[in-house]
Phi, psi and omega in degrees: 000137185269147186206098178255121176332160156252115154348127156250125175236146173285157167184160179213164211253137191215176162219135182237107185070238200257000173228173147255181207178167206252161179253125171241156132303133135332290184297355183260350194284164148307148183314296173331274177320345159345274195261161174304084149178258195271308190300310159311297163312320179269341133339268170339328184281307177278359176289306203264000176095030192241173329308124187234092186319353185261318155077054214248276185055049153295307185260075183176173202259021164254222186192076183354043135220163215287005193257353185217049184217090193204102171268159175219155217221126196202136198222184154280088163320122148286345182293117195305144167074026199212139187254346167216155150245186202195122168242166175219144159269085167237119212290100182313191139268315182239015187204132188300067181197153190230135179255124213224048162292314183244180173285184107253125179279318189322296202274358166305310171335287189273015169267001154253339168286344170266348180282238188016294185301344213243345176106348194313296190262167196276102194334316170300013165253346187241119154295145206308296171235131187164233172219077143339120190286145141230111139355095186229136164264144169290127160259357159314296199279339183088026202227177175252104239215098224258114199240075182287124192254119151319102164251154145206138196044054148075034159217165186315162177236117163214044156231155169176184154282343171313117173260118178236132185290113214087014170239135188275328191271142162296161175199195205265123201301051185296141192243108146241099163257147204265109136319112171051051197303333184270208188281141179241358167352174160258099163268216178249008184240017202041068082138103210213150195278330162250094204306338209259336162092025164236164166273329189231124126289123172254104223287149137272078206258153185280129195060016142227338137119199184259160211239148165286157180193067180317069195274104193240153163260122175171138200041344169184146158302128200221150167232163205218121193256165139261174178312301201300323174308336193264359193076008162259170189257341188085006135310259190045133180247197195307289211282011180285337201247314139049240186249078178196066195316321197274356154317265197306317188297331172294306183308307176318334181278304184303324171291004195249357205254317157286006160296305178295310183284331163271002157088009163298342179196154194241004163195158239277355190294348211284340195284312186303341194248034168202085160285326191302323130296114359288181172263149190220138186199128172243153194211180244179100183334146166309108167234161184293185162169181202237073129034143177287262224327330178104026173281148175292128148260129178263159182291279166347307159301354188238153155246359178180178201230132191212125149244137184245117183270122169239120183053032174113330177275160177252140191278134181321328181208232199225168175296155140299332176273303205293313192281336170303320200277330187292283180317311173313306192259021146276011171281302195283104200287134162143307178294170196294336200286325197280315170283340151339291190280029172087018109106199195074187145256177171186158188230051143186144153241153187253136199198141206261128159227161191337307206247046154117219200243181167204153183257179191157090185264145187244090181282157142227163155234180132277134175242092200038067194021048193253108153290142185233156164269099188289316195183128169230140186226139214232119160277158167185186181203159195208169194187129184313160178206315196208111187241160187139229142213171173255187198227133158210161196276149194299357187249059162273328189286331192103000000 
């Protein structure tokens, strides 16, 4: 019988917004796993436990669905103006592969508090009691992302009263905001916070024929349908989209069909290996509905109704990037999100999703008659779950 050791790496399991994910030191890392490549990937794979035919993730630290299959890579910035970087990882479930397409604006949360705990920033920046800045470049994306964190007696605040919808517990309130959130990419519109250089597109997808679609770069690439076109209302929980296979196979068409057209992929097979990206979402005049918690959302409480599909599923509450992509394009009168939400202008919504609302303020302007995004801001909250190490066996590196 063979008896191969295991690898100890510190780390520590944290939750950021509505989702978690497991957090390293660079430098903490195997040497392999160092740098971009096989190694690094299969480390990750076996932290969270993938590929698992089972969908499971017993034997690993996620939790087979895309808000908890997740790693993160967190360093000492070089970068002028800037105190950390932040990579992100997302760790397919049922296929040998981690997808570094994007962002998670959830767990962008909890990279100033671990930058703080770990030692990351330079102790004359974190004040004894107050709010602490931490600078973060996104290196998925090219972008900075401002994680203001609550200290008291020079250590992190992770209890409070803040409630955000889909964390069953209150915790201490964190403001992160997204600098230039949008795309500077290449696209088919040469590269535009609206790549195609429309607000409303008309997509052709196989086996629904053709569709209106607002297709934006601006916090993850997202493409935005409306409810009503698809026979749905934008009430919906989890299991209406689910457990409904020829549903998701449809969204998925639509999403491989806004890929094709932002020029994220150039033939349509290329979309399984980039789940993570775009995000595909419909959306919906203000209506009641009943919350997964079983709480009431009233019309009135909303300006408008968003579901969001991640990694194939419709997502429990919302993305943090996808709701940055949510505020951006209700600013801008012309997209489907904005007449949703009743059409004019404005620079914040408030918008109903499965598990209650979320607020998400937005600047955008024009610039030589172009829209751009400046900056989106966010409440959210993160929190230690587990600090130590994980273990995975050592010929996992290869």
């Amino acid at each position: 019988m063979t008896r191969a050791p295991q690898l100890r790496i510190p780390a520590t399991y944290y939750r950021g917004g509505t989702s978690k994910g497991v957090f390293f030191r660079l430098d903490d890392l195997p040497e392999p796993a160092r740098v971009p490549g096989a190694a690094r990937d299969a480390l990750f794979l076996r932290v969270i436990g993938s590929p698992d035919p089972y969908a499971k993730h017993i034997d690993g630290m996620g939790g087979a669905t895309s808000s908890t299959s997740k790693c993160v890579i967190v360093s000492k910035s070089n970068r002028e103006g800037h105190d950390v970087d932040y990579l992100y990882g997302q760790v397919s479930i049922d296929q040998p592969f981690v997808d570094w397409s994007g962002n998670c604006g959830n767990l962008s949360t909890a990279v100033g508090p671990f930058a703080i705990a770990q030692g990351l920033i330079d102790p004359t920046r974190v004040p004894r009691d107050g709010t602490c800045t931490v600078r973060i470049w996104q290196a998925n994306i090219g972008k900075t992302i401002l994680c203001h964190v609550p200290v008291a007696d020079g250590e992190v605040v992770e209890t409070g009263d803040f409630e955000l919808d889909g964390v069953t517990f209150p915790a201490a309130e964190i403001v992160l905001e997204f600098l230039d959130p949008a795309d500077e990419g290449d696209g088919e519109g040469g590269g535009a916070m609206f790549p195609t250089g429309n607000l409303v597109d008309v997509l052709d997808v196989p086996g629904l024929g053709r569709i209106d679609a607002t297709l934006i770069n601006a916090g993850i690439p997202t493409v935005f349908v409306r409810a009503a076109d698809l026979g749905l209302t934008g009430t919906e929980l989890q299991s209406a989209i689910n457990e409904d296979r020829e549903r998701l196979a449809l969204f998925e068409a639509i999403r491989t069909a806004g890929a094709l057209r932002m020029g994220l992929i150039r033939a349509p097979e290329e979309a399984a290996k980039r789940q993570h990206t775009p995000k595909v979402a419909f959306v919906a005049p203000p209506a009641d509905y009943v919350a997964s918690s079983g709480r009431p959302v009233r019309a009135g409480d909303v300006d408008l109704l968003v579901r969001a599909l991640s990694m194939g599923k419709l997502h429990h509450a919302m993305m943090g990037t996808a709701s940055v992509a949510i505020a951006t394009a209700a600013a801008v009168p012309g997209t489907l999100v904005n007449a949703a939400a009743g059409g004019g202008a404005r620079d914040a919504v408030r918008f109903g999703h499965p598990s209650g609302t979320l607020r998400v303020g937005a600047s955008v302007e024009r610039r030589d008659g172009a829209w751009t995004v400046t900056r989106a801001v966010m409440s959210r909250s993160a929190r230690v779950l587990m600090e130590g190490h994980v273990r995975v066996p050592a010929d996992t590196l290869g």
